[in-house]
C-alpha positions as CSV (number, residue, x, y, z in Angstrom):
1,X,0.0,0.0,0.0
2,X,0.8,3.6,-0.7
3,X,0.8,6.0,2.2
4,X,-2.0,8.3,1.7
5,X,-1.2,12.3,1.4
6,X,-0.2,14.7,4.2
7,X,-3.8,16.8,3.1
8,X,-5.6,13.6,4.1
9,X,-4.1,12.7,7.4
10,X,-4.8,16.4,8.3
11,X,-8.5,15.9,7.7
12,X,-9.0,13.0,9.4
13,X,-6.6,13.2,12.2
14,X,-4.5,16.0,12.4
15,X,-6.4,18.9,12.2
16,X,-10.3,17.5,12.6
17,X,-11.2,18.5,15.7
18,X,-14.2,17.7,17.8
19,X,-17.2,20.2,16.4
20,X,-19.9,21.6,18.8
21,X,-21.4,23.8,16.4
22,X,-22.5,23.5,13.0
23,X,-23.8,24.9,10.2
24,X,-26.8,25.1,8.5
25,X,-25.7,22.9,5.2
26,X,-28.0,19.4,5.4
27,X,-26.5,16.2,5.2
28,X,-28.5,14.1,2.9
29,X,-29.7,10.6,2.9
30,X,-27.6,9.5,0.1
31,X,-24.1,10.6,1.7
32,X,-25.3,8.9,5.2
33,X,-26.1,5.4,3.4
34,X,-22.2,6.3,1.8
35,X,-21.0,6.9,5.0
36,X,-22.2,3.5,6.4
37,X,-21.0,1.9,3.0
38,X,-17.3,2.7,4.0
39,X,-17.5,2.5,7.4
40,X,-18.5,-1.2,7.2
41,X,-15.6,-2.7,5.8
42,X,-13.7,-2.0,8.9
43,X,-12.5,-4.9,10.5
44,X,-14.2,-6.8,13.8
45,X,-13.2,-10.2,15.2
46,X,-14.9,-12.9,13.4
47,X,-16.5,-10.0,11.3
48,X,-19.1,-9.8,13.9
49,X,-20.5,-6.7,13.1
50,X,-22.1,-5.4,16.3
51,X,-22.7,-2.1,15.7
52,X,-26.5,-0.2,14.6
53,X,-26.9,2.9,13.9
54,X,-29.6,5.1,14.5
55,X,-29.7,8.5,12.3
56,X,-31.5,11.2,14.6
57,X,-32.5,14.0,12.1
58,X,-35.8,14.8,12.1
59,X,-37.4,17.4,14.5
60,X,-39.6,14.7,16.0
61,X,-36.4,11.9,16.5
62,X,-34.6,15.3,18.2
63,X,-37.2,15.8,20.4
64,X,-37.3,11.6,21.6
65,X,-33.4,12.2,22.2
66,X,-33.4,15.4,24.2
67,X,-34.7,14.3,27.1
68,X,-31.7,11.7,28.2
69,X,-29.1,14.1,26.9
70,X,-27.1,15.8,29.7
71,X,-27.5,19.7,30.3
72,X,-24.4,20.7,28.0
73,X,-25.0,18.7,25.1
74,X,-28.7,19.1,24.4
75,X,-27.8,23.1,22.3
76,X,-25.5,21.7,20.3
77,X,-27.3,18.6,20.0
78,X,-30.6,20.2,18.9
79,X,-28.5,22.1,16.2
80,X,-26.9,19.6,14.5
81,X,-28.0,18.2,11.1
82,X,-27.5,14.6,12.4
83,X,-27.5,12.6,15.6
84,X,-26.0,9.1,15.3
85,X,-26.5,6.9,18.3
86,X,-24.1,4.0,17.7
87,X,-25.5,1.2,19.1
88,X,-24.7,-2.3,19.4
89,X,-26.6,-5.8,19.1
90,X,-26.6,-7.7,22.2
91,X,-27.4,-10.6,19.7
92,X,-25.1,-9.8,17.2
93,X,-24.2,-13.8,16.6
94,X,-27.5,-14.9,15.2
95,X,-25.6,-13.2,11.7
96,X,-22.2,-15.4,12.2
97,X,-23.6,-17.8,9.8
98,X,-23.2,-15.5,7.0
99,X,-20.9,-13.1,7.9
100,X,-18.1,-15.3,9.2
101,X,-19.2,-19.2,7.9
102,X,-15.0,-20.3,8.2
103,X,-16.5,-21.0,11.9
104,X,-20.0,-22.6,11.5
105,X,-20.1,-23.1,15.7
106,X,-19.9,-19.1,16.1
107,X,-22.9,-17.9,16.8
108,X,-23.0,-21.1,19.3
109,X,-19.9,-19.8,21.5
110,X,-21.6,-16.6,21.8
111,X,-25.4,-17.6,22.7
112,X,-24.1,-19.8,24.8
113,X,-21.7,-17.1,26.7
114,X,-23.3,-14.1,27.4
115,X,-20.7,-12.2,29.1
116,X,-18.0,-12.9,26.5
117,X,-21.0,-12.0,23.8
118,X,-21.2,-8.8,25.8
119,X,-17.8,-8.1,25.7
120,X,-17.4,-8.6,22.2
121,X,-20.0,-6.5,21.4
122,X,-19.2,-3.5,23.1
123,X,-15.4,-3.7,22.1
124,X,-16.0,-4.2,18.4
125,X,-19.3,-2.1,18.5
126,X,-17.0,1.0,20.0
127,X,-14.3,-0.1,17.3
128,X,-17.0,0.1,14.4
129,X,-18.3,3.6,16.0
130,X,-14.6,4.7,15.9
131,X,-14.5,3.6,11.9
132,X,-18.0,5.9,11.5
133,X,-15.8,8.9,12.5
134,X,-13.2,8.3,10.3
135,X,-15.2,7.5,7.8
136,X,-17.2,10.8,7.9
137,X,-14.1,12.8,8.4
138,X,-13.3,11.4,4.9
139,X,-16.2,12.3,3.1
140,X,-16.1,16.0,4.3
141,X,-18.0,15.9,7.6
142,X,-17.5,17.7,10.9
143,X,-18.1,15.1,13.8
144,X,-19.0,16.0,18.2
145,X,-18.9,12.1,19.3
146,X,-20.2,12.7,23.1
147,X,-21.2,10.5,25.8
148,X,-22.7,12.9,28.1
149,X,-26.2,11.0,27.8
150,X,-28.4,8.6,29.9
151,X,-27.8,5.5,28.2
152,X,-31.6,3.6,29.6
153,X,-33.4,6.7,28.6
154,X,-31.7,6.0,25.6
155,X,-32.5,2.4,25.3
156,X,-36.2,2.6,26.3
157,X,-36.9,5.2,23.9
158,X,-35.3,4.0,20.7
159,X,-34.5,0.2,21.7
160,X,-37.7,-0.6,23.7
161,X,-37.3,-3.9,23.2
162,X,-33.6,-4.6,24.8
163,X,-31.6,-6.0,22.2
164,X,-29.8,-3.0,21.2
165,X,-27.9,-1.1,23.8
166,X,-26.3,2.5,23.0
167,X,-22.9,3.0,23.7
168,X,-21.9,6.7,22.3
169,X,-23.6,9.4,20.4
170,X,-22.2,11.3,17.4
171,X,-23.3,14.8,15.5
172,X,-22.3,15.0,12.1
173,X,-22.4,17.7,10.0
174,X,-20.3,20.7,8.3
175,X,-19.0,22.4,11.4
176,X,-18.9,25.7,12.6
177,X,-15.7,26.3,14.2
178,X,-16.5,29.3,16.3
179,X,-18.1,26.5,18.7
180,X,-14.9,24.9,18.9
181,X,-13.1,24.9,22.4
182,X,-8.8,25.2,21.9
183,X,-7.4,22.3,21.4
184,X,-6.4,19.9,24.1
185,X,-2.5,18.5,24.0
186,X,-1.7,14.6,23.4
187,X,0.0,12.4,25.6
188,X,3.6,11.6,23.8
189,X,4.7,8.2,22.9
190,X,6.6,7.9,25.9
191,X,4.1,8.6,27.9
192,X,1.5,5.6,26.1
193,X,3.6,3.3,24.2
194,X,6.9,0.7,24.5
195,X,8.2,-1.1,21.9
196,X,9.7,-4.2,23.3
């Protein structure tokens, strides 16, 4: 593979930032179903696939989601084109028989193990929400990825019936950078890493 340009690894990582305002500019339907289209080949283990996403846009879907957002975020919140609550599938094995048939006792392990299904799901469904940035940042898109939200109000308004869970929201849109705070510093490599 060819290392991709300096321009591009500004847009995604080194200069994106996280966006609290945005502005007016709608993001349609088509560029959201593209968003998911590269977002999904990201890898998970055993190409499980956990993550849903929910696309909050319209006035009514705002007004379901305000009420279990905390104090700060429900401005910003309300403003923005689109909410994504990225979610993940508590039952995300019963589609291991298609998506990863090498193993046809998958979906077995997991239904059979419901902390390690659990875990799996939240890892790879936080991994895959991760990917959805990325992904957005590509296509042009501004994104606020927040968890300042009550996850059950969450749940028992969108996922009434339990099997998906939300893990972290995510506005998207073409920010405003007059709502941006300064930037925060990085830990250095000595701080995080070791090669051994």
């Amino acid at each position: 593979m060819t290392p991709i340009t300096p321009a591009v690894l500004d847009q995604v990582f080194r200069s994106a930032r996280t966006f609290n305002a945005f502005s007016g500019k709608e993001v349609p339907d088509a560029l959201l179903r593209e968003l998911y289209d590269l977002l999904k080949w990201g890898p998970t283990s055993m190409n499980c696939q956990p993550a849903r996403y929910v696309f909050v846009r319209s006035d009514e879907a705002k007004d379901r989601l305000a009420p279990a957002l905390s104090a700060g975020n429900v401005a910003k919140t309300m403003a923005a084109p689109v909410t994504v609550i990225v979610a993940m599938d508590s039952r995300f094995y019963e589609h291991l028989p298609t998506q990863f048939p090498s193993n046809p006792k998958g979906a077995e392990t997991f239904s059979s193990k419901p902390v390690l299904a659990e875990s799996t799901a939240f890892r790879n469904g936080t991994l895959q929400g991760a990917y959805l940035i990325i992904a957005a940042r590509l296509l042009g898109l501004d994104c606020g990825p927040m968890s300042g939200f009550d996850a059950a109000k969450v749940n028992a308004e969108f996922f009434p019936d339990g099997r998906y869970q939300a893990n972290f929201l995510v506005n998207l849109g073409y920010g405003d950078p007059s709502g941006n705070h300064p930037r925060g510093p990085r830990l250095d490599f000595e701080t995080v890493a070791q090669i051994l």
